[in-house]
C-alpha positions in Angstrom: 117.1 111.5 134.5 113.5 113.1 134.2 114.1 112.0 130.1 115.1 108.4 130.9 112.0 108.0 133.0 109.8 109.2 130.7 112.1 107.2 127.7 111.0 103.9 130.3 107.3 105.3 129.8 106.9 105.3 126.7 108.9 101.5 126.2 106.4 100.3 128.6 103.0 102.1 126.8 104.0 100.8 123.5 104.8 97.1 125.4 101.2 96.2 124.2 102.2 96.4 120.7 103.7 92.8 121.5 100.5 91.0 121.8 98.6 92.7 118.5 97.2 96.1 117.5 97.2 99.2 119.7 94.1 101.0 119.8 94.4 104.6 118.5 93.4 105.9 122.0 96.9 104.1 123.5 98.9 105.4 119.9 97.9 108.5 120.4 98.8 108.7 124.4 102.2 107.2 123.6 103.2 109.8 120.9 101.9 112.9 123.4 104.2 111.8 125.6 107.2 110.9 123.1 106.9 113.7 121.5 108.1 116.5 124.0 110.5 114.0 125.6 112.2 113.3 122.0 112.6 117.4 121.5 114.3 117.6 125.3 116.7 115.0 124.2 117.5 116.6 121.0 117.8 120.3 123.1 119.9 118.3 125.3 122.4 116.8 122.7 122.9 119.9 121.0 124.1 121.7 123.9 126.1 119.0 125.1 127.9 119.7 121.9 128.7 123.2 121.9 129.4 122.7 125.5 132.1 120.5 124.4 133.7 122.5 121.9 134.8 125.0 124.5 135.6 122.3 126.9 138.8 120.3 127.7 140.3 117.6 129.5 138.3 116.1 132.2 135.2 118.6 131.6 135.4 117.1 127.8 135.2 113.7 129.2 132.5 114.5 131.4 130.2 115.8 128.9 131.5 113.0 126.4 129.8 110.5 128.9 126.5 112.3 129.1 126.6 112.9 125.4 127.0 109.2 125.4 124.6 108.0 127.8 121.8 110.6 126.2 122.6 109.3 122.5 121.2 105.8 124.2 118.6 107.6 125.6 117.3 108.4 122.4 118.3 105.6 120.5 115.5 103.4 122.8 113.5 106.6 122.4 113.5 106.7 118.6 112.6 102.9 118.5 109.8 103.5 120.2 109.2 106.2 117.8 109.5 104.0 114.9 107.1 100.9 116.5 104.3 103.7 117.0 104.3 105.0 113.5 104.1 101.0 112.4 101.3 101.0 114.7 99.7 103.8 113.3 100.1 102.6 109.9 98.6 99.2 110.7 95.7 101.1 112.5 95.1 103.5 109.2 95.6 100.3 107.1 92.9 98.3 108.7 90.7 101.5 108.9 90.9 101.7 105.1 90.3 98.0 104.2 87.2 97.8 106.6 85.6 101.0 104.4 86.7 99.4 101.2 85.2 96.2 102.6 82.0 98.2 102.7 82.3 99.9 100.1 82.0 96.7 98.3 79.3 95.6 100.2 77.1 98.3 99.0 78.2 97.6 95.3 77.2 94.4 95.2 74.0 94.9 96.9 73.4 98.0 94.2 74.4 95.3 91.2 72.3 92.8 92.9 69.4 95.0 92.8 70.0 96.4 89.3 70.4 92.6 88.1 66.7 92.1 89.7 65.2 94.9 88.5 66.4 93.7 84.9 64.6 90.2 85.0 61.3 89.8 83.5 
Protein backbone atom coordinates (compact mmCIF):
# COMPACT_ATOMS: atom_id res chain seq x y z
CA UNK A 1 0.00 0.00 0.00
CA UNK A 2 2.86 2.31 1.28
CA UNK A 3 4.34 1.69 -2.72
CA UNK A 4 0.92 2.60 -4.37
CA UNK A 5 0.92 5.87 -2.39
CA UNK A 6 4.13 6.84 -3.24
CA UNK A 7 3.47 5.27 -7.14
CA UNK A 8 0.27 8.24 -6.83
CA UNK A 9 3.20 10.72 -5.74
CA UNK A 10 5.20 10.52 -8.13
CA UNK A 11 2.08 10.49 -11.13
CA UNK A 12 1.04 13.56 -9.54
CA UNK A 13 4.80 15.40 -9.29
CA UNK A 14 5.44 14.60 -12.82
CA UNK A 15 1.59 15.94 -13.62
CA UNK A 16 3.31 19.27 -14.46
CA UNK A 17 5.03 17.83 -17.31
CA UNK A 18 1.49 18.32 -19.02
CA UNK A 19 1.63 22.00 -19.37
CA UNK A 20 5.55 22.26 -20.69
CA UNK A 21 9.08 21.76 -19.19
CA UNK A 22 9.81 20.62 -15.70
CA UNK A 23 12.43 22.50 -14.00
CA UNK A 24 15.44 20.39 -12.98
CA UNK A 25 14.64 21.17 -9.27
CA UNK A 26 11.00 19.19 -9.74
CA UNK A 27 13.04 16.29 -12.16
CA UNK A 28 15.23 15.74 -9.72
CA UNK A 29 12.61 15.55 -6.63
CA UNK A 30 10.51 13.18 -8.71
CA UNK A 31 13.32 10.67 -9.50
CA UNK A 32 14.60 10.76 -5.50
CA UNK A 33 11.41 9.68 -4.77
CA UNK A 34 10.87 7.01 -7.75
CA UNK A 35 13.86 5.67 -7.38
CA UNK A 36 13.62 3.77 -3.96
CA UNK A 37 9.96 3.10 -4.57
CA UNK A 38 10.80 1.43 -8.11
CA UNK A 39 13.63 -0.96 -6.10
CA UNK A 40 10.73 -1.89 -3.33
CA UNK A 41 8.56 -2.92 -6.17
CA UNK A 42 11.08 -4.89 -7.87
CA UNK A 43 12.17 -6.60 -4.05
CA UNK A 44 8.59 -7.16 -3.81
CA UNK A 45 7.94 -8.98 -7.27
CA UNK A 46 10.75 -11.14 -6.86
CA UNK A 47 9.64 -12.54 -3.66
CA UNK A 48 6.28 -12.86 -4.65
CA UNK A 49 7.79 -15.21 -7.08
CA UNK A 50 9.74 -17.58 -5.11
CA UNK A 51 6.91 -17.35 -2.71
CA UNK A 52 4.92 -18.86 -5.33
CA UNK A 53 6.92 -21.65 -6.44
CA UNK A 54 6.52 -23.30 -3.08
CA UNK A 55 2.95 -22.35 -2.89
CA UNK A 56 -0.33 -24.06 -3.92
CA UNK A 57 -3.88 -23.76 -4.37
CA UNK A 58 -5.56 -20.94 -2.71
CA UNK A 59 -2.07 -19.45 -1.25
CA UNK A 60 -0.87 -19.58 -5.19
CA UNK A 61 -3.91 -17.62 -5.98
CA UNK A 62 -3.39 -15.31 -3.35
CA UNK A 63 0.02 -14.31 -4.14
CA UNK A 64 -0.95 -14.50 -7.96
CA UNK A 65 -3.38 -11.46 -7.20
CA UNK A 66 -0.70 -9.40 -5.49
CA UNK A 67 1.80 -10.31 -8.04
CA UNK A 68 -0.82 -9.02 -10.33
CA UNK A 69 -1.84 -5.95 -8.65
CA UNK A 70 2.04 -4.97 -7.92
CA UNK A 71 2.95 -5.68 -11.79
CA UNK A 72 0.35 -2.55 -12.18
CA UNK A 73 1.91 -0.95 -9.64
CA UNK A 74 4.89 -0.69 -11.49
CA UNK A 75 3.77 -0.54 -14.84
CA UNK A 76 2.22 3.27 -13.79
CA UNK A 77 5.49 3.46 -11.96
CA UNK A 78 7.78 2.79 -14.84
CA UNK A 79 5.78 5.30 -16.99
CA UNK A 80 6.47 7.81 -14.84
CA UNK A 81 10.00 6.65 -15.09
CA UNK A 82 10.15 6.96 -18.72
CA UNK A 83 8.22 10.70 -18.89
CA UNK A 84 11.05 11.96 -16.31
CA UNK A 85 13.97 10.81 -18.37
CA UNK A 86 12.13 12.64 -21.55
CA UNK A 87 12.04 15.44 -19.25
CA UNK A 88 15.47 15.27 -18.44
CA UNK A 89 16.44 14.98 -21.96
CA UNK A 90 14.42 17.99 -23.06
CA UNK A 91 15.99 19.88 -20.04
CA UNK A 92 19.82 18.72 -21.16
CA UNK A 93 18.68 19.50 -24.70
CA UNK A 94 17.67 23.06 -24.18
CA UNK A 95 20.72 23.45 -21.76
CA UNK A 96 22.94 22.56 -24.68
CA UNK A 97 21.37 24.68 -27.47
CA UNK A 98 21.26 27.91 -25.13
CA UNK A 99 25.44 27.41 -24.76
CA UNK A 100 25.68 26.66 -28.52
CA UNK A 101 23.46 29.71 -28.92
CA UNK A 102 26.22 31.52 -27.16
CA UNK A 103 28.78 30.10 -28.31
CA UNK A 104 27.84 31.58 -31.54
CA UNK A 105 27.21 34.70 -30.19
CA UNK A 106 30.77 35.13 -29.26
CA UNK A 107 31.97 33.98 -32.73
CA UNK A 108 30.36 36.31 -34.58
CA UNK A 109 31.16 39.11 -32.39
CA UNK A 110 35.06 37.78 -32.61
CA UNK A 111 34.59 37.71 -36.73
CA UNK A 112 32.92 40.95 -36.52
CA UNK A 113 35.84 42.38 -34.81
CA UNK A 114 38.44 40.69 -36.84
CA UNK A 115 36.49 41.91 -40.13
CA UNK A 116 36.95 45.57 -38.54
CA UNK A 117 40.21 45.42 -37.61
CA UNK A 118 40.95 44.36 -41.29
CA UNK A 119 39.42 47.57 -42.99
CA UNK A 120 41.56 50.34 -43.88
Amino acid sequence: ATNELEVEKVKMMTSSADSGQMSEDEISSCEKVGQPVKAGLENMLRMLDQKMKAADGAMKDELTQMKDKTNAIKKELDAAVALLSRQRQSFATAEMLKQASEKVDKAEESLAACQEAEMP
